[in-house]
C-alpha positions in Angstrom: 93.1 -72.0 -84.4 90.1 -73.2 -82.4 90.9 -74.9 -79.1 92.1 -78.6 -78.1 90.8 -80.4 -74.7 94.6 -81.4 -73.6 92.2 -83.8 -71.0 90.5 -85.4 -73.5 93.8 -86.1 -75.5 95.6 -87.5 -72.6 92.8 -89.9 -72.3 93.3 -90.9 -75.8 96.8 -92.4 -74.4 95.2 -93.2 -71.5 92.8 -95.8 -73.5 95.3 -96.7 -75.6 98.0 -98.1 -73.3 94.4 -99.7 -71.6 93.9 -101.3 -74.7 97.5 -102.6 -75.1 97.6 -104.1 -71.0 94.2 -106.3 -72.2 96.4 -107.5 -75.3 94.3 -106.4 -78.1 97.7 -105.1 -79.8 101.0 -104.5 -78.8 102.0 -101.0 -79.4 101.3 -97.9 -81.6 102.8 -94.7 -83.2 100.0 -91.9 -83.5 100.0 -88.4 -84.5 97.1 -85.9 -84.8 97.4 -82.8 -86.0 94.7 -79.7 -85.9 95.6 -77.4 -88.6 99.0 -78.9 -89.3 99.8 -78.4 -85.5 100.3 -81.5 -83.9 98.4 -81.6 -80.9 99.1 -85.1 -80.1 102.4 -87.1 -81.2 102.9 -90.4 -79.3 104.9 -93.6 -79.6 103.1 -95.9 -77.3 103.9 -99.8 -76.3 106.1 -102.4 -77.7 107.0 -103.7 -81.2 106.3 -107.2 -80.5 104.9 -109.7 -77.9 106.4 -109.8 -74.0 107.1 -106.3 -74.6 109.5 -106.9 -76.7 111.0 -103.4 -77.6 109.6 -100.0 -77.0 108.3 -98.7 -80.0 109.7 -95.2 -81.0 108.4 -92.3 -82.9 110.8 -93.0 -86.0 110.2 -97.4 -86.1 109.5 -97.8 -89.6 106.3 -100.2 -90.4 104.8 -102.4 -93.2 101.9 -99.8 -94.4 99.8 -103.7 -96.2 97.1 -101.6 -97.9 97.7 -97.7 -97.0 100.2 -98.5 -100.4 97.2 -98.3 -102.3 97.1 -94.7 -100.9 100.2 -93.6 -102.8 99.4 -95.5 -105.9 95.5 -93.6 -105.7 97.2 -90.4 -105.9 99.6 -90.8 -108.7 97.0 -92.1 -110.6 95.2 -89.1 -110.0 98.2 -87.0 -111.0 98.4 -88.6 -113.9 95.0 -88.1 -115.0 95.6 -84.4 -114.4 98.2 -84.5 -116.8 96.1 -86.0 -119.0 98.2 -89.5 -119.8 94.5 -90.9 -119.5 91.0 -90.2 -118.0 88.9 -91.6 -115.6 86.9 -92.6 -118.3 89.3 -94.3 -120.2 88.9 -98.1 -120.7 91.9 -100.0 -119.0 92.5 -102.0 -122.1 93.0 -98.9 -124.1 96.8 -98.1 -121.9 96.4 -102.2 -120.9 96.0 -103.9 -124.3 96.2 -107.3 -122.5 93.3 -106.1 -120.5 90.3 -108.6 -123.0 87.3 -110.3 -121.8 84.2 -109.6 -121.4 82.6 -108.2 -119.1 86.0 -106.6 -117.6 87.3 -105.1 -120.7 84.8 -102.5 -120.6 86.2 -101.4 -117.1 87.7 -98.0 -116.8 90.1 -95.9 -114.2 87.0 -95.1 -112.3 85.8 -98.3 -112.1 89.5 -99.7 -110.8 89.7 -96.8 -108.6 86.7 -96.6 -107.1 86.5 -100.9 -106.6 83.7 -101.2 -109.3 85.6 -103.1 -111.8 83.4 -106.4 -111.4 86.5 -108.7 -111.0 86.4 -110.3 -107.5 88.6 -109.5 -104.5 91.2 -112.0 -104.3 94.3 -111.7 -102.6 96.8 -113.6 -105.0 96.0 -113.8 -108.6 96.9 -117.5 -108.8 97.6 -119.9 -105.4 100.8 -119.8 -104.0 103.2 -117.3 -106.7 105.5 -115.0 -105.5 103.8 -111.2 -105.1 106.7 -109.1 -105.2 107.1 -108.3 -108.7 104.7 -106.0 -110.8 105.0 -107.6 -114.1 104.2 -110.9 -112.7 101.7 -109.4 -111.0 100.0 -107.9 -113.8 100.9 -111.0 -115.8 99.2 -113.4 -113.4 95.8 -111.3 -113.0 95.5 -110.6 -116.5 95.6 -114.8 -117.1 93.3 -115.6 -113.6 91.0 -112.8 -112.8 88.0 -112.7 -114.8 85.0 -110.3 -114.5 82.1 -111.9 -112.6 79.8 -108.7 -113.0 79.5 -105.9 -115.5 81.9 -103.0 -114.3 80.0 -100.5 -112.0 77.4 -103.0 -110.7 79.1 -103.6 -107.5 81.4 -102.4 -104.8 83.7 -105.1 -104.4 87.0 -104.8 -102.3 89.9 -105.9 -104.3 92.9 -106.1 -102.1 95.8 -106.7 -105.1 94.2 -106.7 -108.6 93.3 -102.6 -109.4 96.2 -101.6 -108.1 98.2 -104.0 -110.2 96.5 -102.4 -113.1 96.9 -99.6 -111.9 100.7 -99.5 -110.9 101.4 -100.9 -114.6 99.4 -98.4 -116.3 101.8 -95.5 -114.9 104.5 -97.4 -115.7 103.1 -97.8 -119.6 102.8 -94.2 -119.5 105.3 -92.5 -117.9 106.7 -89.9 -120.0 110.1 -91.0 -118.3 110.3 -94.6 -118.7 110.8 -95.3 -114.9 110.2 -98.5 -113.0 107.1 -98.1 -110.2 109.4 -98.1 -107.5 111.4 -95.0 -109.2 108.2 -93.0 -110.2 106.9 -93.5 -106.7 110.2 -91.9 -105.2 110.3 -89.2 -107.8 106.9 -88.1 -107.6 106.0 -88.5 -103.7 107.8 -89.4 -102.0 111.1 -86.9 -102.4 108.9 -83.8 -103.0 106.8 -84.4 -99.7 110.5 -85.4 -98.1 109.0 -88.6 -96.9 112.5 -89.7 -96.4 111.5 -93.1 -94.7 109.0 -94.4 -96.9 110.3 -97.1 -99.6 108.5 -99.6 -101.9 110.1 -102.7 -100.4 111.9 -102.0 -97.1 115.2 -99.9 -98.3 118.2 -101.6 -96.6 118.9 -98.6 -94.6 115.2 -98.5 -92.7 115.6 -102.2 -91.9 117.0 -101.5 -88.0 113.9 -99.6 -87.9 111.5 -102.0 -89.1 108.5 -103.3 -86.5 108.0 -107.1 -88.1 104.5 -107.7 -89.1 103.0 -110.2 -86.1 99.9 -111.5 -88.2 98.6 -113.3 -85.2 97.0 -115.8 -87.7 94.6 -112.7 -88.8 95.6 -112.6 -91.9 94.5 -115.9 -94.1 97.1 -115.9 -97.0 101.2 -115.9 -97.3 103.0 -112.7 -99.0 105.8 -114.7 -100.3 108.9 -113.3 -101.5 111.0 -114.9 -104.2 114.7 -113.4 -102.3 113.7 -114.5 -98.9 112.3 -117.0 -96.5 109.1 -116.7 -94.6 105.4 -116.3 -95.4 105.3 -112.7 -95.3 108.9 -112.5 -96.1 107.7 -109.7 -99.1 107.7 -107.3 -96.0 111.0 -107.3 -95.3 112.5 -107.6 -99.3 114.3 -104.5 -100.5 113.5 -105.9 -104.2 110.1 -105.5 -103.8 107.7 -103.8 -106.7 103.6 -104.1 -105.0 101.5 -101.4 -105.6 98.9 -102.9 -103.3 100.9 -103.6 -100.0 104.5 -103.3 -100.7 105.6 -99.9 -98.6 107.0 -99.2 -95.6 107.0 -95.9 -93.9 106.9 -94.2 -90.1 104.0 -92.5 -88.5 105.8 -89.3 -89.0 106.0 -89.7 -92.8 102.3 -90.9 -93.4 101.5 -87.9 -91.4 103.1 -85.6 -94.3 101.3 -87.3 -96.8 98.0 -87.0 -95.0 99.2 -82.9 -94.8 99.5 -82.7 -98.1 95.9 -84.1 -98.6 94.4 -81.5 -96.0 96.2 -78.6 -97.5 94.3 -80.0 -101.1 97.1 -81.1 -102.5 100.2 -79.2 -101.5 102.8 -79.5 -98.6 105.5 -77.1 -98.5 105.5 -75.5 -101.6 105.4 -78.9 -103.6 101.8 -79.6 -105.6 101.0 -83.4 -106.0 97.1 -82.8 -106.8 95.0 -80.0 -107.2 92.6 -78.9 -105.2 89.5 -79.7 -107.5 90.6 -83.3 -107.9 91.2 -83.5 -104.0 87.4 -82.4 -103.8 86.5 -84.6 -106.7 88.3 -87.7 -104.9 86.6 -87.0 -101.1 83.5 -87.6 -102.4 81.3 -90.4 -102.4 80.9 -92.4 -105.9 79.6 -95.6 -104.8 76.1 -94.1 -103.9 74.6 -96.8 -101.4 76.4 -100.1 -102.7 77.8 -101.8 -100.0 81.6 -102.9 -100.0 81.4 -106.8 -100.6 84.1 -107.4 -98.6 83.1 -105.9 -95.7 79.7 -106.7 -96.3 80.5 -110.3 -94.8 82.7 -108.3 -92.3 79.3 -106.6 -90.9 77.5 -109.7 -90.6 79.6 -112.0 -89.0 79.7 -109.7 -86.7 75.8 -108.7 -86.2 76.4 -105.4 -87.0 74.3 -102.7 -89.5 76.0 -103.6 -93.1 77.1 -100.2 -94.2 77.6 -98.4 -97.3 80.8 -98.5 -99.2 81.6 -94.9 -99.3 84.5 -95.1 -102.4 85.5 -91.6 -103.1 88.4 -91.6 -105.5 90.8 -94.3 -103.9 89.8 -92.9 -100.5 87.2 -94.2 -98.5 85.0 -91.2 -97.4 82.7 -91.4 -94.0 79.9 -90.4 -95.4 76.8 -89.9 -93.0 74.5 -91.9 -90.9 75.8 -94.3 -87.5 77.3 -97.5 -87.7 80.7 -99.1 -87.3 83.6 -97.1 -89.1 87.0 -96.8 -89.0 86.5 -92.9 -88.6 84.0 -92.9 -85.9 80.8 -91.3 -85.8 82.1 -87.8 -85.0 84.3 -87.2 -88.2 82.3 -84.9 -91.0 81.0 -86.8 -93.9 83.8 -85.5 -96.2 86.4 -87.2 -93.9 88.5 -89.3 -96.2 91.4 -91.9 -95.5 92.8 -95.2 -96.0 93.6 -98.4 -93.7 95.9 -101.5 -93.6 95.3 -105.1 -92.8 94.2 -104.4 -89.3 96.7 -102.0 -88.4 97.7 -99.0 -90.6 95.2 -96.2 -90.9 95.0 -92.4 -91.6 92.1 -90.1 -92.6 91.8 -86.0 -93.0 88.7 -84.5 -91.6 88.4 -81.3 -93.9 85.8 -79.4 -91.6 87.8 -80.3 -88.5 90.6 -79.5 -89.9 92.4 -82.7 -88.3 94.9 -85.0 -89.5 95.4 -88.6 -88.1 97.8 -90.6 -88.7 98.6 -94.4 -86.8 100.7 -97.1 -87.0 100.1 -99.9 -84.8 102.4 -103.6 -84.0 100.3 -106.7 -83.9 97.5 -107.2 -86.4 93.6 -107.2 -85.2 91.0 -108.5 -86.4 89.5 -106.6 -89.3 86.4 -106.0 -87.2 88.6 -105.2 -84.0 90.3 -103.3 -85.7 87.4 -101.2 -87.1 85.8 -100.8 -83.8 89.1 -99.8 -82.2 89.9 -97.1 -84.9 86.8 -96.1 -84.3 87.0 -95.6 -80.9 90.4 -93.6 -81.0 89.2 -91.8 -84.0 86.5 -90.3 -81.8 88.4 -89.7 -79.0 90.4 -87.6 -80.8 87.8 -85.8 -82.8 85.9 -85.0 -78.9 89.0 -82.8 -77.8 88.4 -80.1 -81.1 86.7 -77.3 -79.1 
């Protein structure tokens, strides 16, 4: 294996706990591995405010959007077991799924954001979001296409997944519920033993409490418990779009399997021609609406939108990104409400996986992934 600059990693904790004593977060959980050796595997800072609580290698966190992640890569399973295509129109498994122009939609479009529905957080103001078939209820009755499917890259934080999760459910072979098939599928084989969809009773000792910091604009209400993002902390919960929990150490296996195409430990999720297929670009130079107005507000270059497959890929060319300007264009990953991120760099060979306690900013948070991203990228030799 090529070398590691153990200086230039120990200046990655260095700026980190620099970062933490100014207050931009509280604490973080990293590991970065170079082959599948970790090379760098730190618990770092406090759980909460006043440090409150030393965070620890195994403190199990809310993932928000790396869910998506695992719901991306069933439905990619899935389609290699031929249940449906990527071409398939949603309403053909979704019969519900009427209405022009989003009935013409397909998996590709959900998958890659193209769907022409906009991004909205909550399918209809102030319902409970912890159950799918209310979920998929609601958005079927309130989301409406606003542009014909594949005309834009538009971020949607709960909608496609929704779909999404309810179209594996429709055609499991099995009849599970989402929260079974997840389990089954990925997280047992890749013994992710501390990843749940809702936070399992037994991680809850574990759990870092999402500190929103008023960063995050809308409640995740709960219908079992108090609180408005009490959904984080319900066992009951069935979200496909922000409903897991998991430790560093566990999204770190996940993000193994991905560099190894597909496999971890004699388990195959994917193949390796659909792990190739998904790290590519398929948004050609759209720009990610969402982020669009991220960019803006915040003077920067607006970027392209760089949707492979349910990953977003880096792409080339030099402007803000969660991966840094050092990753290689196939570099793929997936982020969290500014907090939860990994990404696999397949000509680095590198593996990055972070948890972090206090949510940023989403343009904080994408210049400070950025920044650790290439910090670690500068110690491959």
């Amino acid at each position: 294996m090529t070398a590691i600059w153990q200086e230039r990693l120990d200046h990655l904790k260095a700026v980190i706990e620099a970062d933490i004593a100014k207050g931009d977060y509280y604490g973080a959980v990293l590991k970065v591995g170079r082959g599948g050796i970790l090379v760098f595997d730190e618990a770092i800072g406090h759980a909460y405010a006043g440090q409150q609580r030393a965070l620890k290698k195994d403190d199990v966190f809310s993932l928000f959007s790396v869910t998506k992640a695992f719901t991306n890569v069933l439905i990619l399973r899935a389609i290699e077991e031929g249940r449906f295509a990527l071409t398939t129109k949603v309403r053909d498994v979704l019969p519900e799924f009427t209405g022009k122009p989003r009935e013409d939609a397909t998996f590709y479009h959900l998958i890659t954001h193209q769907a022409g529905m906009p991004g909205v957080w909550s399918p209809k103001p102030g319902m409970f979001l912890d159950r799918l078939q209310e979920l998929f209820e609601e958005s079927i009755a309130h989301v409406h296409g606003t542009s014909p499917p594949g005309e834009r890259c538009d971020y949607s934080p709960l909608v496609n997944h929704v779909l999404m999760g309810m179209a594996l459910v429709r055609t499991d072979p099995k009849g599970r519920d989402y929260r079974t098939l997840l389990h089954d599928d990925l997280f047992e084989p890749l013994k992710m033993h501390s990843t749940s969809m809702g936070l399992r009773a037994d991680l809850d000792v574990r759990h870092v409490r999402p500190d929103m910091r008023g960063t995050v604009p809308i409640k995740h209400l709960s219908r079992n418990r108090p609180g408005d993002h009490a959904l984080f902390e319900d066992p009951e919960v069935e979200a496909p779009h922000v409903g897991c929990a998991s430790t560093c150490g566990d999204l770190w296996r996940f993000a193994e399997m991905l560099r190894r195409e597909g496999e971890l430990e004699g388990h195959r999720i994917l193949s390796p021609r659909m792990i190739r297929l998904a790290r590519r670009i398929h948004t050609g130079d759209k720009p990610n609406e969402l982020y669009k107005g991220v960019a803006l507000r915040a003077g920067w270059q607006v970027p392209p939108a760089n949707q492979g497959l349910g990953f977003q890929v880096r792409g080339t060319g030099v402007y803000q990104h969660l991966f840094g300007q050092l990753s290689s264009p196939e570099t793929f990953g997936n982020y969290g409400a500014g907090s939860t991120m990994f990404w696999v760099d397949p000509e680095a060979d590198v593996t990055f996986a972070f948890l972090s306690a206090g949510v940023m900013t989403q343009a904080a948070n994408i210049e400070r992934c950025g920044k650790l991203s290439d910090i670690a990228l500068s110690a491959c030799l």
